[in-house]
DOMITOR-788968 format. One record per residue (C-alpha): residue number from 1; chain; residue in one letter; x, y, z. Coordinates in nm, 4 decimals. Example, Ala and Ser with C-alpha at 12.3 -4.5 7.8 and 13.67 -1.06 7.14 Angstrom:
<recs>
REC   vexnu   lumlum   rofi         c1         c2         c3
REC       1        A      A     1.2300    -0.4500     0.7800
REC       2        A      S     1.3670    -0.1060     0.7140
</recs>
This chain:
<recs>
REC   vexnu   lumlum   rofi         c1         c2         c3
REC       1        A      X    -5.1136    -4.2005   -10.7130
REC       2        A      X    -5.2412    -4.4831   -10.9555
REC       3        A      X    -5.2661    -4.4860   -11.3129
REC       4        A      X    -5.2463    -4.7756   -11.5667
REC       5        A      X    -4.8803    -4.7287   -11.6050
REC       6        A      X    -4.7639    -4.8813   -11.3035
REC       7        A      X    -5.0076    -5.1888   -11.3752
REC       8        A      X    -4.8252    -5.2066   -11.7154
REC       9        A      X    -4.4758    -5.1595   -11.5985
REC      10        A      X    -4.5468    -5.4028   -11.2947
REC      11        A      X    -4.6974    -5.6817   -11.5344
REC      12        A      X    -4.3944    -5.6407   -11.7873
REC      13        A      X    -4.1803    -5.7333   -11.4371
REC      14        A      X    -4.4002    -6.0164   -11.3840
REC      15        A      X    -4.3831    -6.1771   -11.7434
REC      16        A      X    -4.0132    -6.1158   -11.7296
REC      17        A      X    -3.9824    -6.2875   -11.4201
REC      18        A      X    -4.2120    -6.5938   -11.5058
REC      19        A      X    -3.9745    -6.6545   -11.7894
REC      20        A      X    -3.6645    -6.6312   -11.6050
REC      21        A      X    -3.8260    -6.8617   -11.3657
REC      22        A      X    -3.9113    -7.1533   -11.6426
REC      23        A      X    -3.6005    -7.0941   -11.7981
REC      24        A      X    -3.4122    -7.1817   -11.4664
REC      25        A      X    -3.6143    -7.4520   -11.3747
REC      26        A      X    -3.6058    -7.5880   -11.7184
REC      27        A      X    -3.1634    -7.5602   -11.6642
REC      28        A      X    -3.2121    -7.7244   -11.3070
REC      29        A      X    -3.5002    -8.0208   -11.4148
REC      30        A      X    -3.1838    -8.0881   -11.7330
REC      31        A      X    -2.9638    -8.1335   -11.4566
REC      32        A      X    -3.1515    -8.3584   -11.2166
REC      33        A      X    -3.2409    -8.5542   -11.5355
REC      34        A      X    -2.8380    -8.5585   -11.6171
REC      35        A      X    -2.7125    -8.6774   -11.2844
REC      36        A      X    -3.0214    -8.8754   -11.1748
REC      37        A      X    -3.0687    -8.6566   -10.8690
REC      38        A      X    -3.3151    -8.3996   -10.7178
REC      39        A      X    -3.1553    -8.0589   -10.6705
REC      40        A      X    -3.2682    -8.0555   -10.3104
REC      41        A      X    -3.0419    -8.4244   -10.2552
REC      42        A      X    -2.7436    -8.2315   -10.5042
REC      43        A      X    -2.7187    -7.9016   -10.2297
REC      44        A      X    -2.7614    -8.1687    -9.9171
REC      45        A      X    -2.4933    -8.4291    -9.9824
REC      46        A      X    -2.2223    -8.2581   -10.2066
REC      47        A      X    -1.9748    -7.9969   -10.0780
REC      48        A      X    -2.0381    -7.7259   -10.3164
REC      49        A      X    -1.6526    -7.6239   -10.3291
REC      50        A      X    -1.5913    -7.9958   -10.4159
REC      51        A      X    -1.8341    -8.0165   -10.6078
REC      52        A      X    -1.7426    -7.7529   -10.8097
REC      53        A      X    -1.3683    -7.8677   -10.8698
REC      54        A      X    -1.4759    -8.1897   -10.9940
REC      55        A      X    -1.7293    -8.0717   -11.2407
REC      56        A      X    -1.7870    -7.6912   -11.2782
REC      57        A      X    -2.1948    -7.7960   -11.3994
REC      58        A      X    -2.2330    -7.8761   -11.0299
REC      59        A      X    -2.1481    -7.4584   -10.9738
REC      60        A      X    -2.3911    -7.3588   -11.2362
REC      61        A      X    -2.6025    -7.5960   -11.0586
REC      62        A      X    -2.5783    -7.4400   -10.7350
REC      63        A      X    -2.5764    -7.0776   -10.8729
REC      64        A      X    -2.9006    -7.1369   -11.1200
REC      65        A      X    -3.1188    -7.2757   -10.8023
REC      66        A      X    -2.9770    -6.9372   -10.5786
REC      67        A      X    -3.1172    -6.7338   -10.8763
REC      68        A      X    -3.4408    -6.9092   -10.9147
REC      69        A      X    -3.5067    -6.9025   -10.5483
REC      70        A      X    -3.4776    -6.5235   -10.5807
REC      71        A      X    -3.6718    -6.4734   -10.9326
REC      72        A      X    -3.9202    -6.6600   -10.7511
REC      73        A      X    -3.9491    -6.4034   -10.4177
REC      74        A      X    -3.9298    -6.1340   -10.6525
REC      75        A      X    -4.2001    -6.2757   -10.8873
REC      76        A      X    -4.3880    -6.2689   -10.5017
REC      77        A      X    -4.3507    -5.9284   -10.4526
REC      78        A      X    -4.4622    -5.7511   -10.7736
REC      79        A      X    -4.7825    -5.9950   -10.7909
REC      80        A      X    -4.8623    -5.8735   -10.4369
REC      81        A      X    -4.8020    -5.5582   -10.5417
REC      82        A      X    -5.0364    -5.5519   -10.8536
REC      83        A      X    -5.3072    -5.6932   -10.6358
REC      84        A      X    -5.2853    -5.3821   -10.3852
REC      85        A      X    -5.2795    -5.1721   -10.7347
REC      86        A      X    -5.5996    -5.3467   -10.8341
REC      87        A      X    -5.7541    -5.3551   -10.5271
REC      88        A      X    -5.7211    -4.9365   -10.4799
REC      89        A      X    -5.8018    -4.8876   -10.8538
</recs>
């Protein structure tokens, strides 16, 4: 069954998630900026565990990109989700 409700609840999800998202990619972009490298060349040369000894920002690091990477799938979902709401409606 549709009603309006589930559009509403679904687009709170989405604006929630959309601001998780910039707010972890703004944390990330401060890091690349910090070290003068691109997260992608930070999780292929370092050893995380080493990494993380040496400076524990290189954790965060590692931990902030594994969250954004699933804001960003989840962000997927519910905007498939209100299309197929949309589309029935």
């Amino acid at each position: 069954m549709h009603t309006d409700e589930y559009e509403i609840s679904i687009g709170r999800e989405i604006s929630l998630c959309r601001k998780l998202i910039r707010r972890l990619k703004s944390s990330i972009q401060k890091r690349e900026t910090r070290y003068g490298i691109t997260t992608e060349g930070f999780l292929k040369g370092l050893n995380q565990k080493q990494s993380a000894e040496t400076n524990p920002d290189f954790l965060n690091w590692s931990k902030d990109y594994q969250e954004l990477r699933s804001w960003e799938r989840m962000l997927e979902q519910y905007e498939e989700e209100l299309k197929k709401l949309i589309a029935d409606h």
